[in-house]
N, C-alpha and C positions, 0 to 999 in steps of 0.2 A: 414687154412690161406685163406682168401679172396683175392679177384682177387686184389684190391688197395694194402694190404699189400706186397702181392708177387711184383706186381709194384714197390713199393715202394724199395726194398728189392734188387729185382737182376733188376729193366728197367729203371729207373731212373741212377742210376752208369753210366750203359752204354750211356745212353743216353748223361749225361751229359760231360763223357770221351771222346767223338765224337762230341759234339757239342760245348765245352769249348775248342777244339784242330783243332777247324778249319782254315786256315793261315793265315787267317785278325788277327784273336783272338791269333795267336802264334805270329805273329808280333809287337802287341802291349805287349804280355807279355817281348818278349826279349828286348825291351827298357825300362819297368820297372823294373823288378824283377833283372836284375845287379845289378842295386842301395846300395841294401842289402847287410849292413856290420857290424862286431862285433857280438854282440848277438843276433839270429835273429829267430823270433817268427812269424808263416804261419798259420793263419784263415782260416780254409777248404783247407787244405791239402792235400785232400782227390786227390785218380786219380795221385797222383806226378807228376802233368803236368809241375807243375813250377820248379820244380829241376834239369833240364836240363839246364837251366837258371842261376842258382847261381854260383859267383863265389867262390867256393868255400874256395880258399886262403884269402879272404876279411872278412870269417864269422869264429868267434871261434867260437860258439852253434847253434844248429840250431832244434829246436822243430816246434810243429804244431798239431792242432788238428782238427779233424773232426768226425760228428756226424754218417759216415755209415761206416759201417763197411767192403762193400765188397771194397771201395774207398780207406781204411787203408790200405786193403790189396796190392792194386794196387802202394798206398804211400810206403809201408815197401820193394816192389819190387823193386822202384825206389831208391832207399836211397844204398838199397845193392848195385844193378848193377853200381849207383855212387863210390862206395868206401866208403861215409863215415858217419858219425855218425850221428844217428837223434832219439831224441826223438819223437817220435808221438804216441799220445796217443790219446781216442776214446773221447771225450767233444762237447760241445756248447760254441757257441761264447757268451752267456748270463752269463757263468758263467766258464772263464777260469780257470783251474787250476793249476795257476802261481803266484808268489806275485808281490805286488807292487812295481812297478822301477827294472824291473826284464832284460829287454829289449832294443840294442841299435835303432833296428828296430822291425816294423810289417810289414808284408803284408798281404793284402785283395784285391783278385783278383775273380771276379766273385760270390760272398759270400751273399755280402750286401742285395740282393735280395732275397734272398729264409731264413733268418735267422726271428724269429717268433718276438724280440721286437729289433729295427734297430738300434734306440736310448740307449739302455742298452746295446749291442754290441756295440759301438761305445765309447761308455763309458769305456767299459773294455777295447779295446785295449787301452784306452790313460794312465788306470789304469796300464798296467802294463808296459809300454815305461818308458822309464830313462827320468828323466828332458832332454829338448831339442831334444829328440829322434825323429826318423820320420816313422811315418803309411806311407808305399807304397799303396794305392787302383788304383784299375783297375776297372771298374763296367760299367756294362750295366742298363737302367733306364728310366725312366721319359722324354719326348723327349718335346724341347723347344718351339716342334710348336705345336701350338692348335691342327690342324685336324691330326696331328699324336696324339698325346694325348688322340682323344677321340676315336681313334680307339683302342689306349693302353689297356683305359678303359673295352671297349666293348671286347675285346679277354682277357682279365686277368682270369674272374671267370673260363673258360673251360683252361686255358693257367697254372694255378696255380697245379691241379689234376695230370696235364701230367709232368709236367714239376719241381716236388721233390718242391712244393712250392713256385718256383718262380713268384718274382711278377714286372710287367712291367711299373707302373707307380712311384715308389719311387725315392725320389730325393735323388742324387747321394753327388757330392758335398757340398752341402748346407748341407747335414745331419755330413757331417764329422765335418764343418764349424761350425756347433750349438751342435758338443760334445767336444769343445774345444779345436780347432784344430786351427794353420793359417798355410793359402791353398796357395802352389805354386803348380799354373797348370801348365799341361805337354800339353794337349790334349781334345780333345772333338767332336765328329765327329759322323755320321751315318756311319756303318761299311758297306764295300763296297759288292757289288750283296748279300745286306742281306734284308728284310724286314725292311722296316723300324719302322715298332712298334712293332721290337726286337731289333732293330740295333743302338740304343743311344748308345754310348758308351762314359765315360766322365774317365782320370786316370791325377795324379797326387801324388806329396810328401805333405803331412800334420805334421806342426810338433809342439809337444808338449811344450809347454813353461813352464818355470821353476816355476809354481806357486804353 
């Protein structure tokens, strides 16, 4: 095993366990991730950071997938220590393995960024939402101002390697917005003593319409 794949493998997990649980980022989770009620489906799962969050009385099902394995591990901790049931199982957001209109919510908190086609993710969550259902995303992204932006730029290519894929210039909103989605915003803001060409942070309810 090569040095990236070990990275990849057990440095990245951690990294992102510690850097997705920092209190700016746990404060913006606990005003979205309540929301989640009925049947409720979590894109990158992984780390069960957001399950401290759910209320649980408000959700009959509650699944979730993510694509590493030591982050399931850390998900299947959290699930137990919770008390209660969870499907989570090891997938990509390109190609959930759930049917269609499966779902009264989704959430996507921190995810959008590091997933390899953004647009066919975004597609499947709507794919498997109930008519009228609502995608929760949280994401960090693409920041509004030019000269942040072209610093985004310039740190992305070394930022992507370290960082499990993640990429600092995608747009956040607008990509939910053009998977057919209408977007009621929550927020949108540079998170605070963070850098700011990591620090976009844009979260809101998207919700699928009956078509």
């Amino acid at each position: 095993m090569g040095f990236g794949d070990w990275w990849d493998q057990h440095g990245v997990p951690r990294v992102i366990r510690f850097a997705c649980g920092m209190p700016a980022i746990m404060k913006l989770r606990s005003q979205v991730v309540p929301l989640a009620s009925g049947e409720v489906f979590e894109l990158g799962c992984g780390g069960g950071i957001n399950q401290q969050f759910y209320n649980a009385g408000a959700i009959t099902r509650y699944a979730g997938i993510d694509p590493s394995g030591k982050l399931l591990d850390y998900a299947r901790g959290e699930a137990e220590a919770k008390g209660w049931q969870a499907d989570i199982r090891h997938g990509i957001g390109e190609d959930i393995p759930f049917e269609d209109n499966s779902f009264d919510t989704v959430v996507c908190t921190y995810t959008l960024c590091s997933v390899q086609d953004q647009a066919k993710v975004v597609r499947e969550m709507r794919r498997i939402l109930k008519p009228g259902g609502k995608l929760l995303f949280l994401e960090h992204g693409r920041a509004p101002d030019p000269e942040v932006l072209r610093w985004q730029e310039r740190i992305e290519p070394w930022w992507k390697p370290v960082a499990g894929g993640c990429h600092l210039t995608r747009p956040i909103t607008e990509a939910v917005r053009a998977g057919g989605f209408a977007i009621e915003p929550m927020g949108a803001r540079y998170l605070p003593k963070t850098p700011r060409a990591i620090g976009w942070n844009e979260w809101g309810v998207a919700i699928k319409d009956s078509a």
